[in-house]
Structure formats: structure tokens, C-alpha cells
C-alpha positions as CSV (number, residue, x, y, z in Angstrom):
1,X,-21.3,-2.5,8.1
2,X,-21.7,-6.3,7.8
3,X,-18.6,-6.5,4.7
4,X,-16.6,-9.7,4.9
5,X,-13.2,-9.6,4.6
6,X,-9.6,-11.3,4.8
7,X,-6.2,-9.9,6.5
8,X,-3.2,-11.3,5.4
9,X,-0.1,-10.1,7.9
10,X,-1.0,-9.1,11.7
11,X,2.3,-7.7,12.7
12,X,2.6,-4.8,14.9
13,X,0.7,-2.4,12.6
14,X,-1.6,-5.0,10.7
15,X,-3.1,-6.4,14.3
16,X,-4.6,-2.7,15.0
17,X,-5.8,-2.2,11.6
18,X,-7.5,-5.3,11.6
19,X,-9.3,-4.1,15.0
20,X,-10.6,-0.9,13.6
21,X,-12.1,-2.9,10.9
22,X,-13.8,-5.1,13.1
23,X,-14.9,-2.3,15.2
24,X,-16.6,-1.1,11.9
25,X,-18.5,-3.9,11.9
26,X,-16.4,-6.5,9.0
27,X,-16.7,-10.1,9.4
28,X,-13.0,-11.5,9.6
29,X,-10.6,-14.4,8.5
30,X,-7.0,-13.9,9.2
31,X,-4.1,-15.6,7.9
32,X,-0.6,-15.4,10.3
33,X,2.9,-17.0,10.0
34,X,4.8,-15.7,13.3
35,X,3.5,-17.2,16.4
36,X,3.2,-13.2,17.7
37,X,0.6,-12.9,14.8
38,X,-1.5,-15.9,15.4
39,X,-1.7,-14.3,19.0
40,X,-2.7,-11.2,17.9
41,X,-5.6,-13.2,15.8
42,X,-6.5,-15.1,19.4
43,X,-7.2,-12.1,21.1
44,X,-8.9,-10.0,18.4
45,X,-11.0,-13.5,18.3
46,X,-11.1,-14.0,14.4
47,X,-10.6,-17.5,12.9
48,X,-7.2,-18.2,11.5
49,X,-6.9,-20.2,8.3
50,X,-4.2,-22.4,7.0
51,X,-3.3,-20.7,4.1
52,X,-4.5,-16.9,2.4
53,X,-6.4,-18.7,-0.4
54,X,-8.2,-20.4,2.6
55,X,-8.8,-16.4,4.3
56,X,-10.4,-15.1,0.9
57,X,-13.2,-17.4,0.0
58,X,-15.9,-15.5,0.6
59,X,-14.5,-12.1,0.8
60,X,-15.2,-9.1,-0.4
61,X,-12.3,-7.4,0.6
62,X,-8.8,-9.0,1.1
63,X,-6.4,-6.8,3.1
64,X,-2.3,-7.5,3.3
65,X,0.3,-5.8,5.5
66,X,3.8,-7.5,5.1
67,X,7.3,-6.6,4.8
68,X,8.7,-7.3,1.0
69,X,7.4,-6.8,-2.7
70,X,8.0,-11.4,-2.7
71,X,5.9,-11.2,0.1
72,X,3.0,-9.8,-1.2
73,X,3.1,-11.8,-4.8
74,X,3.3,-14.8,-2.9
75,X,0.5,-14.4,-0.4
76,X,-1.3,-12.9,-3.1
77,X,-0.7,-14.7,-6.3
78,X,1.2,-17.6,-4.9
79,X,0.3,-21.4,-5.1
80,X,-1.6,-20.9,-1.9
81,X,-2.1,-17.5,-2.6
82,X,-5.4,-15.3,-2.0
83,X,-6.1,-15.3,-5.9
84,X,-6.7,-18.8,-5.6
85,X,-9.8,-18.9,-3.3
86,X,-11.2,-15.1,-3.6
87,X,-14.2,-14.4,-5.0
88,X,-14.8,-12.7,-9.2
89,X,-15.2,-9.2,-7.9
90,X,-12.8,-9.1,-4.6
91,X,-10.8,-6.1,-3.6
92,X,-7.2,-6.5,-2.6
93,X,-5.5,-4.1,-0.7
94,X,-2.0,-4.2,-0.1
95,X,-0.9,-2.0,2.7
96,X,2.8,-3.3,2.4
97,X,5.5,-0.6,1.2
98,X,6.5,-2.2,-2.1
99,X,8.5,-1.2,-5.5
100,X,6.1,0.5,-8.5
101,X,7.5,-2.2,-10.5
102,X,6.1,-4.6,-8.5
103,X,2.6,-3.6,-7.5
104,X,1.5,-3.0,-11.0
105,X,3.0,-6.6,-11.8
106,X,0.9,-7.7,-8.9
107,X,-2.2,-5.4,-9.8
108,X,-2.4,-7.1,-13.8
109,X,-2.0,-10.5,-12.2
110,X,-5.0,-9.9,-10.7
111,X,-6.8,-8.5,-12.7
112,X,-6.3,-11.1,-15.2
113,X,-7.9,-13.3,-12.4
114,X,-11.1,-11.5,-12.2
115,X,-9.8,-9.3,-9.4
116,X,-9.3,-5.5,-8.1
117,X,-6.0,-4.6,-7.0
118,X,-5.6,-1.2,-4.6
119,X,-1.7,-0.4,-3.8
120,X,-2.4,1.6,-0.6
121,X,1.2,2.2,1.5
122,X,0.6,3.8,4.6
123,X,2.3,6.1,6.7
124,X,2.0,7.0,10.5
125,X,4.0,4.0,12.0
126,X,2.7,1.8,14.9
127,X,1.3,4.5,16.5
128,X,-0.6,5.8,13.1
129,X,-2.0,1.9,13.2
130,X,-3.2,2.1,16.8
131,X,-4.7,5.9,16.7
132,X,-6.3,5.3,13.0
133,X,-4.6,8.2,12.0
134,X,-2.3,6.7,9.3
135,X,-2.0,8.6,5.6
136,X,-2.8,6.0,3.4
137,X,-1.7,6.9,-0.4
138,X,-3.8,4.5,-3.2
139,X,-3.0,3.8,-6.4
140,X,-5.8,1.7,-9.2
141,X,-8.7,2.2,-10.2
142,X,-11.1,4.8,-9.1
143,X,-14.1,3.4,-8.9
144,X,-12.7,0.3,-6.8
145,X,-11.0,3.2,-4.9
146,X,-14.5,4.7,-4.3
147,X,-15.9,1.3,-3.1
148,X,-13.1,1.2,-1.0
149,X,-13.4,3.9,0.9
150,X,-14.8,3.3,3.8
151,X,-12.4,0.7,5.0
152,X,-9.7,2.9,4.5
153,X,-11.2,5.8,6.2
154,X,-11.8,3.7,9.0
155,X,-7.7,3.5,9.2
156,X,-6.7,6.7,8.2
157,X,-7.3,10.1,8.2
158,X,-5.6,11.4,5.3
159,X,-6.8,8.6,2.2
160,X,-5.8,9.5,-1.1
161,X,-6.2,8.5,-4.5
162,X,-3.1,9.1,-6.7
163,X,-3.9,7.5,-9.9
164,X,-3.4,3.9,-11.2
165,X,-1.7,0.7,-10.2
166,X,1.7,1.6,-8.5
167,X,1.1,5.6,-7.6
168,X,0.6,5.1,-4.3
169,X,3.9,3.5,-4.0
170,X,5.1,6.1,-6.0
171,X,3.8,8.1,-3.2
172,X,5.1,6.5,-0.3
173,X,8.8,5.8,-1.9
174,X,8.7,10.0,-1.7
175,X,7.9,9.8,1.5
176,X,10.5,7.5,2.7
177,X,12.9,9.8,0.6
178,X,12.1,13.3,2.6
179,X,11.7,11.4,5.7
180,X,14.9,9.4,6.2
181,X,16.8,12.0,4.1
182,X,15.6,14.9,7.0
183,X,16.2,12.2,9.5
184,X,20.4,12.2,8.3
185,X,19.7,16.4,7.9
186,X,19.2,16.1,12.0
187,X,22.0,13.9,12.9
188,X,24.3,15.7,11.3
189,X,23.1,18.8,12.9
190,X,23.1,17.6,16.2
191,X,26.6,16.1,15.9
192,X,27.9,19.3,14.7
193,X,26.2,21.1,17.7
194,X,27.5,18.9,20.3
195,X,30.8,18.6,19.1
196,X,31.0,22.5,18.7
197,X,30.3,22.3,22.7
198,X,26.6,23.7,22.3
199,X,23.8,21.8,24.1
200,X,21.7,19.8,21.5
201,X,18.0,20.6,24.1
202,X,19.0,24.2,23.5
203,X,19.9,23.9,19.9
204,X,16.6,22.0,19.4
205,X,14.7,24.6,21.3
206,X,16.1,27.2,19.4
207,X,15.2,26.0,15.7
208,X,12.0,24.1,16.1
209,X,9.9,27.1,15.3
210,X,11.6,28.4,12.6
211,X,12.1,27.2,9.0
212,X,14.2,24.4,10.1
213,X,10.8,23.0,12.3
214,X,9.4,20.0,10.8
215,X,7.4,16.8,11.9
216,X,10.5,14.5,12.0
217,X,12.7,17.6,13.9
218,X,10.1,16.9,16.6
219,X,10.0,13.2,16.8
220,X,13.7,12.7,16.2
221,X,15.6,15.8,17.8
222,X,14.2,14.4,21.1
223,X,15.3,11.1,20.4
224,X,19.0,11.8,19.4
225,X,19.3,14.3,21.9
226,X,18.6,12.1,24.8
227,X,20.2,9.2,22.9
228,X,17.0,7.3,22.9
229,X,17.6,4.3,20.0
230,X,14.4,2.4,20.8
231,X,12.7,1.5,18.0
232,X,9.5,3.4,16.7
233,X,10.5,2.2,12.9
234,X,13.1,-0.2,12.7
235,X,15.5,1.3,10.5
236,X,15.7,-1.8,8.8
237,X,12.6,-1.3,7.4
238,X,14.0,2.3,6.5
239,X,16.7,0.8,5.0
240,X,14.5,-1.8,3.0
241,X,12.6,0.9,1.8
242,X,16.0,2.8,0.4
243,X,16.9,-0.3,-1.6
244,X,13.6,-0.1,-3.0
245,X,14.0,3.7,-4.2
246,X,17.2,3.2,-5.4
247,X,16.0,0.5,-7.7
248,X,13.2,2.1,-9.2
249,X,15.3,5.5,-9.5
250,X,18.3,3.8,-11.5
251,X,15.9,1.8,-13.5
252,X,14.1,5.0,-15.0
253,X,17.7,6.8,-15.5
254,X,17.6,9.0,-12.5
255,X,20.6,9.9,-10.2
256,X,19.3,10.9,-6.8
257,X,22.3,12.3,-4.8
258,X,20.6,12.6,-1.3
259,X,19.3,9.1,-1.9
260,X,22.6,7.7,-2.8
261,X,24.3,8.9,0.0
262,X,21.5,8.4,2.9
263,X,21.1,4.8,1.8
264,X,25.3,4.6,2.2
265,X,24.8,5.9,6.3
266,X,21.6,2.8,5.8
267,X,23.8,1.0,4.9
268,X,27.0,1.2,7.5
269,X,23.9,1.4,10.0
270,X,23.0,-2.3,9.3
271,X,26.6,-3.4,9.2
272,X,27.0,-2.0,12.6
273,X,24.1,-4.3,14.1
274,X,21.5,-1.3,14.8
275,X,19.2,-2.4,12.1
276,X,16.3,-3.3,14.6
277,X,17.0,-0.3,16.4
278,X,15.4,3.2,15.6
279,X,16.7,5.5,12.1
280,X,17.4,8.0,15.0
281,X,20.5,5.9,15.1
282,X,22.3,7.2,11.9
283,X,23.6,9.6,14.9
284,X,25.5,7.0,16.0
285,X,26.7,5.9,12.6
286,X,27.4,9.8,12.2
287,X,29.9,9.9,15.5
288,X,31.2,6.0,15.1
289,X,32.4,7.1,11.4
290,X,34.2,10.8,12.9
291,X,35.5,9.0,16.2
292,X,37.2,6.8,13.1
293,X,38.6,9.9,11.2
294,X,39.8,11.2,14.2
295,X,41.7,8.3,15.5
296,X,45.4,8.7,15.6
297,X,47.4,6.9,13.2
């Protein structure tokens, strides 16, 4: 495959995604703010441009990866943005974890430009990015979706089309809401278990194979049991993510209890200076808010 493309945003997920394209065969221009991301662009020897309109001229395919919903309007359809210098015809595919609201904003912009817009979230974390093994949810059109396809496979293992601009946000925010909302489920759990005197290993053991056994019991049960806080997401991202939800949610009427009160123990997570640490740390907001009750008057 000789398909020429852009990536906008080599941070520790972006810089592996970018080396399975190039392993694919893609001719690549990068564009990189953080000096960690210009180094990732040294090694994986593709030029680096001043700006993402710069990136995109002559691409087919224009990929971003960065943290906010501002973000991606600005390196998309910014003053210096992407839309500026691609191509009539270009692809772009934002692999950020954005609001709805936003990416179809960002997907009409676009399109009024002569462009195709893909909202493509992923899922599978650092590791996902490094194996290729990431579940990548799309929403826009299908047919750009089916000229797409490709690329994306060469990411992820699990590539779906949801439907039109904004469904694979729509996707992803679900996502974020089963994840981080089981990831409070196992805290609480595991705080009740040690502090009824019963090993949290044992309890672990004991549940992981019944109904209770789930993806994020095995990643995070581990974790919390052995007080491992390392990060494998940042739960600030997590948090980020909530905020996100929320909006969306209370700007089409809905009242989401679990949300509501997950994105409170986000919230008292970040006040407590843990926010670049793992989710796995809502234990800790868990014990630090009972230590509190329990504190003599």
C-alpha cells in the first residue's frame, strides 16, 4: 500500500498507530506539539511539519489522536488547521474521544470544505495501540467508511461502522460509561471485603468465574488488590470522558444515576491529586472518604 497520509497527535497511543501504518506501507507527514511527540516522529523517521495544514497537502488520509473535542476543531478546522491544505477528496479520521455534539459539528465543517469526516474513538488503551488490537467504533458515511478500511484494520481488530457523523462517539461514551462505572462496582467491592477482614486475592479468586467475571474485574481486581496505582489510563482522561457524557446526557433530557454519581468519586479523585494516576484509584478515593466518616468527632 503506497496511500499518503497525515497524523496529527503522536502521544503514547498515536506514536504506535502511526507505526502500524507505516508498516502497511503509507507514506507519512506528522505534525507534533510536545517535545515527547516530535521524538516519537524522529525515531519512526517521518518528516515533521510546522503546522497540520502543512501535514495534509497531499494526503489522502489525515489521521488525529488528541485529547479534547477544541483540540480536534482546531487542528482540524483551525486557522492552521488540516482543512486548510488537504486535498478535495481527503479522509479525516479522528481517533480522539470527543462529544457527539462536536464531531458532527466538526464532520459538516468539513464537508462543506470538500472533505470526508470519520469519527472513529478507539478503545484498548496503550497497550491496544502497541498490539493493534484496539476496537475502533466509526461513525459517517459508509462508503468513506469502506474506503477506509484498511487503515483501520491495520489498528484494530474489532472495526465498526455505527452509522453517521457522531455514532461512534456515541459508541465509545457507552463504553466509558460500563467501563468506569464497573471500575467504582470493584472498589467498592474490594473495600467492603477488606474491611469485612476477608482477603481481596481470595475474594477475587472466588468471583472471577462467575457472573461477577468481566474484562475490567481482571485488569483492575489485580491492581487494587495489590494497591498498584500506576497508570494504564490516566483517570484524568476517565474523568474528561465523564464530563463529556454528562453533557451530552443532560442536553438530550436524560438523568443517568450511575453516571452522576461515578463522575462525583471522578471528581474527588482529581481533587485529591491522583488524576494522572490509574482509575484503579477510586479505591483510594473509596477508603480516604470512609477513613473521613469514621473519624472521631
Amino acid at each position: 500500500m503506497t496511500t499518503s497520509i497525515a497524523f496529527i497527535g503522536l502521544g503514547a497511543m498515536g506514536a504506535p498507530m502511526l507505526g502500524h501504518l507505516l508498516q502497511l506501507g503509507c507514506s507519512a507527514k506528522a505534525y507534533a506539539r510536545s517535545d515527547s511527540s516530535r521524538t516519537a516522529a524522529a525515531e519512526l523517521g517521518v518528516q515533521l511539519c510546522a503546522s497540520p495544514a502543512e501535514a495534509a497537502r497531499g494526503a489522502e488520509f489525515i489521521f488525529t489522536n488528541v485529547t479534547s473535542t477544541e483540540d480536534v476543531r482546531n487542528v482540524l478546522c483551525g486557522p492552521e488547521g488540516a482543512m486548510h491544505g488537504a486535498q478535495p477528496g481527503a479522509v479525516c479520521v479522528d481517533h480522539s474521544t470527543i462529544s457527539p455534539e462536536g464531531a458532527r459539528e466538526i464532520g459538516q465543517a468539513l464537508r462543506a470544505a470538500g472533505l470526508h469526516f470519520l469519527d472513529a474513538p478507539v478503545s484498548g488503551g496503550v497497550n491496544g495501540a502497541k498490539q493493534a488490537s484496539l476496537s475502533i467504533m466509526v461513525g459517517g458515511d459508509a462508503a468513506v467508511f469502506a474506503r477506509s478500511l484498511p487503515l483501520l484494520r491495520a489498528l484494530g481488530q474489532n472495526v465498526r461502522h455505527l452509522g453517521p457523523s457522531g455514532s461512534g462517539q456515541v459508541a465509545k461514551a457507552c463504553n466509558q460509561l460500563i467501563q468506569v462505572v464497573t471500575i467504582e462496582a470493584i472498589a467498592e467491592a474490594l473495600l467492603y471485603a477488606t474491611r469485612q477482614g476477608v482477603d481481596a486475592h481470595a475474594v477475587l479468586g472466588a468471583i472471577s468465574t462467575g457472573f461477577a467475571g468481566s474484562r475490567m474485574l481482571d485488569l483492575m481486581g489485580p491492581k487494587m488488590a495489590q494497591r498498584d496505582f500506576a497508570a494504564g489510563i490516566e483517570a484524568r482522561l476517565h474523568a474528561k470522558d465523564f464530563g463529556l457524557i454528562a453533557a451530552s446526557a443532560q442536553a438530550a433530557g436524560l438523568h443517568l444515576p450511575a453516571l452522576e454519581q461515578v463522575q462525583r468519586q471522578l471528581d474527588a479523585l482529581m481533587q485529591s491529586g491522583w488524576g494522572r494516576d490509574d482509575t484503579s484509584s477510586l479505591l483510594r478515593v473509596l477508603e480516604s472518604q470512609q477513613d473521613g466518616l469514621n473519624r472521631p468527632e
